[in-house]
C-alpha positions in Angstrom: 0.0 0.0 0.0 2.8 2.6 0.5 4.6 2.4 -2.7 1.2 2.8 -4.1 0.7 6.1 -2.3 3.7 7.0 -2.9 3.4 6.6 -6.6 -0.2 8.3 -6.7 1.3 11.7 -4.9 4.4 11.1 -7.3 2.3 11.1 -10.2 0.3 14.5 -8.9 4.4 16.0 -9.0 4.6 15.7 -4.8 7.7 15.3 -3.2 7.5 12.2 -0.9 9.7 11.1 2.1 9.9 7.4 2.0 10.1 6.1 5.9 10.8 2.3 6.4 13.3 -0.3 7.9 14.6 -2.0 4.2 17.1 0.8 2.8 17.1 -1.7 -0.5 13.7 -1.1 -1.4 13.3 2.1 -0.2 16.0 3.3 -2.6 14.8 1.5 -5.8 11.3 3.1 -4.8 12.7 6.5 -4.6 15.1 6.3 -8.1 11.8 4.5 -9.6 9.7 7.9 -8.5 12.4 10.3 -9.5 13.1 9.1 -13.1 9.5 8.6 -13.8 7.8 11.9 -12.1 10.7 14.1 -11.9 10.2 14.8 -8.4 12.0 14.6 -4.8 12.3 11.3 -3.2 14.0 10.8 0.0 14.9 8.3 1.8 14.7 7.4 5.7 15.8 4.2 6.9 13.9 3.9 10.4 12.4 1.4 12.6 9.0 2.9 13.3 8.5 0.0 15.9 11.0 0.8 18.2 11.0 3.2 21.6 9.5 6.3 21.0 9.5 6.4 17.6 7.5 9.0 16.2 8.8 12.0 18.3 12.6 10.7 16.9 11.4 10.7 13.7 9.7 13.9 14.0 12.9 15.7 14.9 14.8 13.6 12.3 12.6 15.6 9.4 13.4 18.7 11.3 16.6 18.2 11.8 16.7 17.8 8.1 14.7 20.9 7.2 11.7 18.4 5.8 8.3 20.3 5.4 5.6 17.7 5.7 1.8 18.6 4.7 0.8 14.8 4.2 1.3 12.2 6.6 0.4 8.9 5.5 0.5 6.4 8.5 0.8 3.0 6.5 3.3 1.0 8.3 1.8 -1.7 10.3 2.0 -5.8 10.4 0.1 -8.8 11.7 0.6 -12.2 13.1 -0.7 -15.5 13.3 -0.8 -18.3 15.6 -2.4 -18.9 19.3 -1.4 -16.2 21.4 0.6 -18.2 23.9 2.5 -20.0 20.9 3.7 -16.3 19.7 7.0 -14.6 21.2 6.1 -11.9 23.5 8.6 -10.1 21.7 7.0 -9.7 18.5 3.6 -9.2 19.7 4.9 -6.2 21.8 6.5 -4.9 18.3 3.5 -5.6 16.5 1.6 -3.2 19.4 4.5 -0.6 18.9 4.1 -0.2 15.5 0.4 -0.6 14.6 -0.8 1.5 17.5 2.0 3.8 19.3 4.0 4.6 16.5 0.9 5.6 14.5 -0.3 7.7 17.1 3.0 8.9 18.6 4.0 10.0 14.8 0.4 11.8 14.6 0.8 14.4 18.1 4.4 14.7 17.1 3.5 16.3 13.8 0.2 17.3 14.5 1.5 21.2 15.2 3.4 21.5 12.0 0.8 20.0 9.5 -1.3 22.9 11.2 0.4 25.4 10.2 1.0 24.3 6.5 -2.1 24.4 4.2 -3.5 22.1 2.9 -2.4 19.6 5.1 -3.5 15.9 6.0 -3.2 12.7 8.0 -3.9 9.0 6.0 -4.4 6.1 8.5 -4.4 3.1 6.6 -5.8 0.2 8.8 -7.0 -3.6 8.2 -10.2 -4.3 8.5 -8.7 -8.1 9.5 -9.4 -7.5 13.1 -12.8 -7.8 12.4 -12.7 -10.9 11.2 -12.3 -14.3 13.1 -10.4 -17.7 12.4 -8.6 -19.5 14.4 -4.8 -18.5 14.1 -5.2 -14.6 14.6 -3.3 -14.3 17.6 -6.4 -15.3 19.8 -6.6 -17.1 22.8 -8.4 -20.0 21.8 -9.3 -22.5 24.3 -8.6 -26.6 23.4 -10.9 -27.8 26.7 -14.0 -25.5 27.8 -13.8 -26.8 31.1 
């Protein structure tokens, strides 16, 4: 869904600032955007899961003199398997990045997007948690009593 978003802003001749852990990808993205749209493609190579995130990255794109007036909260992840089968680790990243980051990354930026017009905010979310089968992370019992 992000390199789609990225592409549709590309092709309306917006700058994008590609955030995401794989440097690889997120460089052939950004030379893909730049020789087809002629526009500005950076890249940030950042774990949006870990501590405090958003705030870090925040002053990251201030530190770097980045002007954002679209915010497209996309990064996010799921797992499956019964819950006690799953590392806690992975479930707490999962948490951090579907949940704090995207709203840590939203109050952190929140003041400068309101001073820029027009300005935005895109939460992408599954609608997955809605749905139920067995090996979405639930607790699932194998004896009722």
């Amino acid at each position: 869904m992000g390199r789609v978003f990225a592409r549709a802003l590309a092709a309306r001749k917006q700058n994008v600032i590609l955030v995401a852990r794989s440097k690889d990808k997120l460089e052939s993205l950004a030379g893909e955007l730049k020789r087809s749209y002629s526009i500005l493609a950076e890249v940030l190579v950042f774990d949006l899961a870990s501590q405090s995130a958003g705030s870090r990255l925040v002053h990251l794109l201030c530190d770097q003199n980045f002007r954002v007036n679209l915010l497209v909260n996309n990064a996010g992840f799921g797992v499956r398997g019964e819950f006690l089968n799953l590392p806690i680790a992975c479930q707490m990243e999962m948490l951090s990045l579907n949940n704090a980051a995207i709203v840590e990354l939203t109050y952190s930026l929140l003041p400068s997007l309101m001073e820029l017009a027009p300005a935005g905010i895109i939460n992408v979310s599954s609608t997955v948690v809605f749905s139920r089968f067995p090996t979405r992370a639930s607790m699932q019992r194998r004896n009722p009593f």
